[in-house]
C-alpha positions, 0 to 999 in steps of 0.5 A: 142639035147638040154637039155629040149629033153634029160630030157624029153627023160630020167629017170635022170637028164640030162641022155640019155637011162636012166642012171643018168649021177650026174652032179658034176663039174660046171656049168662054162659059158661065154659069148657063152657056159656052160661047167659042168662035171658028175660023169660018167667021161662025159664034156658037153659044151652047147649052152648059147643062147638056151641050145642045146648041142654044144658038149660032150667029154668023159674023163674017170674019175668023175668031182668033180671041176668046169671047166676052160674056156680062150683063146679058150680052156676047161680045165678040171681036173678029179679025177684021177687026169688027166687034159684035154684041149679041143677046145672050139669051137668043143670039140677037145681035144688038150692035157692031162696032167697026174698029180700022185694021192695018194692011199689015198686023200681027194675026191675032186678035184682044180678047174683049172685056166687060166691065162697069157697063163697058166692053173693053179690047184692043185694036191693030192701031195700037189703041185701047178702046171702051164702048157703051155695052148698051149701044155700042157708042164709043167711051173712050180711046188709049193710045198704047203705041204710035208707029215708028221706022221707014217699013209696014213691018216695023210699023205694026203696033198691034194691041192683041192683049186681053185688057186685065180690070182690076179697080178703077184701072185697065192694064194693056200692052201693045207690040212695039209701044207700052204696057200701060195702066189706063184709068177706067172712067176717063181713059186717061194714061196713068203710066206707061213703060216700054214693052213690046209683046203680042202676048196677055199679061199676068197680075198677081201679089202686086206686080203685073208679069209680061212676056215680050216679043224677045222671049224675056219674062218681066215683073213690074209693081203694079203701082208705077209700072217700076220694074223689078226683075227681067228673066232673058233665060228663054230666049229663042223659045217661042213662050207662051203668055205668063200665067201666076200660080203657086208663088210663080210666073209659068210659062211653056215653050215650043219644046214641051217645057213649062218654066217655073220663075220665082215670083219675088225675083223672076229666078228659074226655080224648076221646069216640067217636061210636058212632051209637046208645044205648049202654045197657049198659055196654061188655066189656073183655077184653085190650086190646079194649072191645066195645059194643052199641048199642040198634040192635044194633050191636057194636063192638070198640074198641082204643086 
């Protein structure tokens, strides 16, 4: 059945017997199949080429991050913090990895990663982790933040950021620890600086750019991790993860606005009205931005 049938069939979005399936985690795609998660622990992988549903598996948990699809496989990882790999051809499910998950952490899951035979995310235990993509043994693990003070709350240490590959080193941030550049092979820290952010980190002309739990925006080098610039204009505006386009670092907020930050130095260089909460962070692709708003409104932005 494909998706036009079962919206037809069914009182919510994409639900069968009338029960709102929320989709939460995707939508993720290649060149043969979309893949996305539901709140009701429900992985569909559907037809790129007309939208039939190619196969569905149950995994038991919500799916708040975006799936991983490489080398033939579905990764996905679940709020309970169990990850699943799937054949992407049928649906069969090759391995599941059971990561440890706090009785309190931060609602919200790292997207997974593939990348040179691995599938890499991060846990609620402030580590970044790599299994086989084979069988699922553990490579390796990072840890990214340790916790700290006398409360539960001020001991989360959730890494819920989509690790970023570029070379032989994976960069990843945890809530309450580090943004750090892990070496891909060994899983050794090469250098770690003090951030604190639930949120992605953006990478682009040398500096990876971060948004913290205060709402500041940063840019770093990318070799070191030195610092170079902080914007603390937004504070108290709920942004979204950083995104790099056309020169600069965007970002939306709660009130309907993306800002614009001069890439060289993190400056405001203009702000756009978009009209509605812009709680996920904009698509690049090319030389076009695309946002969604929470009124479920989507917008192509070119400079």
């Amino acid at each position: 059945m494909d998706l036009r049938s079962q919206l037809n069939q069914s009182t919510g979005w994409f639900a069968r017997g009338g029960d709102d399936l929320r989709i939460s985690g995707g939508l993720t795609s290649n060149a043969r199949h979309v893949v996305l998660g539901t709140e009701r622990g429900l992985v569909f992988a559907l037809n790129v080429a007309d939208g039939s549903t190619a196969w569905s598996a149950a995994v038991g948990g919500e799916v708040l991050s975006d799936p991983a699809i490489g080398e033939g496989k579905v990764i996905v990882k679940t709020a309970a913090g169990t990850i699943y790999a799937f054949d992407e051809n049928n649906g069969t499910q090759l391995w599941r990895v059971v990561t440890e998950v706090p009785a309190l952490s931060i609602r919200g899951t790292s997207a997974p990663v593939i990348a040179n035979g691995g599938a890499l995310f991060g846990t609620a235990t402030g580590k970044l982790t790599v299994v086989v993509l084979e069988n699922g043994l553990q490579a390796w693990e990072a840890r990214l933040a340790i916790p700290k003070g006398a409360t539960e709350l001020q001991r989360i240490i959730d890494s819920d950021s989509k690790p970023v590959v570029l070379g032989n080193l994976a960069y990843s941030v945890a809530f309450n620890g580090q943004l750090s550049a892990v070496e891909l092979s060994t899983g050794r820290v090469v250098w770690a600086r003090e951030y604190s952010s639930f949120q992605n980190i953006a990478i682009a002309s040398g500096r990876i750019f971060v948004s913290d739990y205060n709402d500041s925006v940063f840019g770093l080098e990318l070799n070191g991790g030195i610092e170079q610039w902080a914007n603390n204009d937004l504070t108290g505006r709920k942004i979204s993860a950083p995104v790099a386009f056309a020169g600069y670092v965007v970002v939306g907020d709660e009130y309907g606005y993306l800002h614009f930050m001069n890439m060289a130095n993190g400056t405001m260089a203009a702000r756009l009205d978009v009209d509605s909460d812009v709680y996920a962070a904009p698509v690049v692709v090319g030389d076009t931005m695309y946002v969604q708003t929470r009124d479920g409104t989507l917008l192509a932005v070119r400079m």
